[in-house]
C-alpha positions in Angstrom: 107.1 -191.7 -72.4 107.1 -194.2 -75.4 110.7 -193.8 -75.9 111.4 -194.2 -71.7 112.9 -198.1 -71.1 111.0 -200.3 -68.9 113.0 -199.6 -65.7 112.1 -195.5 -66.6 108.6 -196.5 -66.7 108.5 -198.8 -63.4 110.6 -196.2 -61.4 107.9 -193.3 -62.5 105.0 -195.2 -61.8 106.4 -196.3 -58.4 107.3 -192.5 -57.6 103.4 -192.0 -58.9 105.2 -189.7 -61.5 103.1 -191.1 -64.8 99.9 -194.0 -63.9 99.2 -197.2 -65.4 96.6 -195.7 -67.4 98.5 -192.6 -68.8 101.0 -194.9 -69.5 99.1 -197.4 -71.3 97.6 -194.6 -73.1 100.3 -193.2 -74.4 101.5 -196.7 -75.8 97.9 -197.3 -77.1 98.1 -193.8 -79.2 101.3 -194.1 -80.5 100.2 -198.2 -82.1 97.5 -196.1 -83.4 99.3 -193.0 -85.0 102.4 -195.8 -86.4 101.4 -199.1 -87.1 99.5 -198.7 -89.9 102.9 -198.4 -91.1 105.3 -201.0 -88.7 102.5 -203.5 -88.9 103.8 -204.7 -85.6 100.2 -205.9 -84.6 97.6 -208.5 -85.0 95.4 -207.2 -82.4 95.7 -204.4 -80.2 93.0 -204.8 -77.1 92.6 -201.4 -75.6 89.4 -202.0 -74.1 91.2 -204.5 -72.2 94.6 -202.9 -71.8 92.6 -199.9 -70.1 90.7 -202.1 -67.6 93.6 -203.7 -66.7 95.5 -200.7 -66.6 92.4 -198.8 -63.9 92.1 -202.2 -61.7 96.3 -201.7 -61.2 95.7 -197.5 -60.6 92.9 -199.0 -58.1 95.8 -201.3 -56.6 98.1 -198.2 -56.3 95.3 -195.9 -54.7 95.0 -198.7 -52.0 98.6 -199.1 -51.2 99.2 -202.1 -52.7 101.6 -203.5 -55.4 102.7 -206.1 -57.2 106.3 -204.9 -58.0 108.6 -203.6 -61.0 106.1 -204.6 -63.7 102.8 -203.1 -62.0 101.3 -200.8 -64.7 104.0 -201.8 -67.3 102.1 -202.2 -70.9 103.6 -204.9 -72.4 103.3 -207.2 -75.8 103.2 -210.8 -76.8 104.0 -212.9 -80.0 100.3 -214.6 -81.6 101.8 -217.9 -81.1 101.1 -216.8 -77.2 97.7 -217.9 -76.0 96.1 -215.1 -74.3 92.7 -215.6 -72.6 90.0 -214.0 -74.7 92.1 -213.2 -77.5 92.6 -214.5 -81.1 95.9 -216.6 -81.6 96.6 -217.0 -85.1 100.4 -218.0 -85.4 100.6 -215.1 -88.2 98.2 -216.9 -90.2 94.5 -217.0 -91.5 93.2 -220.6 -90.3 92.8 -219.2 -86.6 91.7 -216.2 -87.2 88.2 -216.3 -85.3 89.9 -218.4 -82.7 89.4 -217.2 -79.2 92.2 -218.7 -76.7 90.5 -220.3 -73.7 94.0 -221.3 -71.9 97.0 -219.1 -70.9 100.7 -218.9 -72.3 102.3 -219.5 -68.4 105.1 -216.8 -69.3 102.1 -214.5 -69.7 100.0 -215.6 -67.0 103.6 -214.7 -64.7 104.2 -211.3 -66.3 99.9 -210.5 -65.6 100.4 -211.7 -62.4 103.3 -209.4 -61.8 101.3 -206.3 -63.1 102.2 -206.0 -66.1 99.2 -204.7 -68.8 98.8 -206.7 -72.2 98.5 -204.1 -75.3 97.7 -207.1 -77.9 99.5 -210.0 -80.0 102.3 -209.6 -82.1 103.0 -209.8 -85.8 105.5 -212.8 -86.4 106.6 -214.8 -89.9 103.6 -217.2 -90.3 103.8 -220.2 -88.1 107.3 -218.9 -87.0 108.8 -220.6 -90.2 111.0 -218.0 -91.4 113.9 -215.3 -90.7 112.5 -212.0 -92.7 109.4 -210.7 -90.9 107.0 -211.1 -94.2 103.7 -212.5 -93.4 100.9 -212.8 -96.7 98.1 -212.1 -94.3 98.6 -210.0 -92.0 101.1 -207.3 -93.7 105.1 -207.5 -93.4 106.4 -206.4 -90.5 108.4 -203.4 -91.5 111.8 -202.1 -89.6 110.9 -199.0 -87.3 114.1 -197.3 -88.2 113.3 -197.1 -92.3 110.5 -199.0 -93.8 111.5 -201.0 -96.3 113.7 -202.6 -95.2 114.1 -205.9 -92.7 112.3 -206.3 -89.4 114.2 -209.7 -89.1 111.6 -213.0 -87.7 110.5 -214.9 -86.7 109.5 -212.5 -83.9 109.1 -209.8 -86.0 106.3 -207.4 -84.9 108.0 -207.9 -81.3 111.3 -206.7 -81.9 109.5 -203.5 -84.2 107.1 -203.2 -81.4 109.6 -202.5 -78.7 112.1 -200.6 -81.3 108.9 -198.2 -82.1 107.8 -197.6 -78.6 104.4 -199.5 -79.1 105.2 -201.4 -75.8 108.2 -201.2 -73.0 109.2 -205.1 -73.6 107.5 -208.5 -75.5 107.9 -212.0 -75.4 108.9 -213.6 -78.9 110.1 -217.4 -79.4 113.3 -218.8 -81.0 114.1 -221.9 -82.6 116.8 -221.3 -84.9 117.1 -217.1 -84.3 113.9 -215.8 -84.9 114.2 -214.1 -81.3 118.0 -212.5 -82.3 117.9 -211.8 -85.7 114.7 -209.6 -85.6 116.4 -208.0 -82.2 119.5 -207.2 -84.2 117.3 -206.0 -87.2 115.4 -203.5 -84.8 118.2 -202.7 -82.5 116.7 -203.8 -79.3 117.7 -206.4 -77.2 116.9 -209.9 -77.3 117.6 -212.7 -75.1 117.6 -216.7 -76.2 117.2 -218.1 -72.8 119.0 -221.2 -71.8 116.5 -224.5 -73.1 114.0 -225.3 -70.3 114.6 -221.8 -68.2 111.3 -220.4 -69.5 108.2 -222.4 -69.5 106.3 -223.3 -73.3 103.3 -224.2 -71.7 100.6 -222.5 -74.0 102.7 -221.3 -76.8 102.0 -222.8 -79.8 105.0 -224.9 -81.1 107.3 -224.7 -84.2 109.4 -227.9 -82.5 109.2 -228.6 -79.0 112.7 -229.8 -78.7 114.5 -226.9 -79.9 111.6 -224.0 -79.1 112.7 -220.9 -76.2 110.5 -217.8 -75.1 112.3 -215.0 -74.3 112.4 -211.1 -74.1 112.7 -208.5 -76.1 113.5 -205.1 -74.8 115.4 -201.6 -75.3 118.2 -202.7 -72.3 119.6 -205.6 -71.2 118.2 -204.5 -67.8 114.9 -204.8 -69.0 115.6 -208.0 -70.3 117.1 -209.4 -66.9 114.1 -207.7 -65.1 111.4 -209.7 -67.5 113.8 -212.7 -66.9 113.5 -212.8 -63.3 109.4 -212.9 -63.9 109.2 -215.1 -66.4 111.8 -217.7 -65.4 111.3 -220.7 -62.9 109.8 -224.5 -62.7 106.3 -225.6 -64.6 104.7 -228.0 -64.2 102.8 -228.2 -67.2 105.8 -228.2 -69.3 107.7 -231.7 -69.5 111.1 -230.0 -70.3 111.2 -227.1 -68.0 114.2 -226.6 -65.3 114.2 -227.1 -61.6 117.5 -225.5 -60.9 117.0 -222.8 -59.2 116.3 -218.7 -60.5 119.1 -216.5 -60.5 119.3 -213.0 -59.7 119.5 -211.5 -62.9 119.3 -208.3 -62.4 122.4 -208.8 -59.4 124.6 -210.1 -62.5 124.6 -206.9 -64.4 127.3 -204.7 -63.0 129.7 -207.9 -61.9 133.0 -208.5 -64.0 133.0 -210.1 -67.2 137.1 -211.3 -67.6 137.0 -215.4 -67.6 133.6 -215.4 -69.6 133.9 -217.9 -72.2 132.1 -217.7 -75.5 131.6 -220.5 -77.4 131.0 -220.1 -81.5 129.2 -222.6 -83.0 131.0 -223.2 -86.7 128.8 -226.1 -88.2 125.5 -225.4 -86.9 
């Protein structure tokens, strides 16, 4: 199952083929059998993934759910405040600090079903493009260790690339959402500035900061996308134009798409 793609996963659980808790499960034991070698986490909360994962089986029993993401175990960047959980920004000085608020891209993906396996290993205080972090271990690329994981969002990228989770949230300020996607071949998506809420994710500079997804298919990514996009409130800079269907965009023609290159940034 850990090498399925998110849309795999969602169909499987809809068709009750594989639960939320086998599937979280299987994600939890293979973070346990690899990542004291990827080093793509910071910490991994099974207890909580697990009760998260029955309380969505309990939903399913009774006939309800909450759509593509129900019972999908997914992953976030430690710069992503997640109620109950340590944030550190991939360093020492939060350590023991317990966040009392919620990232609002998380709080969307939660509310859509999806289970949280833990935080993310990232380049401390997301300064930097190589994935080494002097505390927490370097993130090391899933496909030969050794060599780069890319970063910022470095344990995100190897997270998804090593099957640890079916998708992850990572930020990017000047790449560190694309290089560590192109390191890990996955894919990785820089949304458009003000698409996808900040609110509760620690900043590296708030005018040139994005969340975005990291997944195995750009199908995942437009499913993720259509969660985690939309209007907040609590962030000054976020969008009101309106959604669009993402995942409707896929299969459409791509001749008149321009690409712009920029040469001097």
């Amino acid at each position: 199952m850990t090498d399925w793609t998110l849309d795999t996963l969602s169909r499987a659980i809809a068709a009750r083929k594989i639960s939320p808790i086998e599937a979280t499960q299987a994600c939890l034991a293979r973070i346990a059998q690899l990542d004291a070698h990827v080093r793509a986490f910071i910490t991994v909360d099974a207890d909580g993934a697990l009760a998260s994962a029955r309380a969505l089986q309990a939903e399913l029993a009774q006939g309800r759910s909450r759509g593509p993401l129900h019972g999908v175990p997914l992953a976030y960047k430690d710069l992503c405040h997640v109620p109950g959980l340590p944030t550190s920004c991939g360093t020492m000085t939060r350590e023991y600090f317990a966040s009392t608020i919620e990232c609002t891209a998380v709080a969307r993906l939660r509310e859509a079903g999806a289970v949280t396996l833990g935080k993310l290993n990232m380049t401390e205080l997301a300064m930097g493009p190589f994935g080494d972090n002097a505390h927490h271990g370097d993130v090391q690329n899933p496909w030969k260790a050794g060599h780069c994981a890319g970063g910022s969002s470095s344990g995100s990228a190897a997270a998804v690339a090593a099957g640890f989770a079916l998708g992850a949230l990572g930020s990017d300020t000047g790449g560190s959402i694309r290089l560590p996607a192109a390191c890990c071949g996955v894919v990785g998506l820089k949304p458009t500035y003000g698409r996808v809420s900040r609110a509760g994710a620690m900043p590296l500079s708030w005018s040139l900061d994005h969340l975005g997804p990291l997944t195995r298919t750009v199908a995942d990514a437009a499913r993720l996308m259509a969660i985690i996009a939309g209007y907040d409130a609590h962030d000054a800079t976020s969008s009101r134009r309106g959604v669009p269907f993402y995942e409707r965009m896929l299969d459409g023609p791509v001749g008149g798409l321009r690409l712009g290159v920029p040469e001097n940034y």
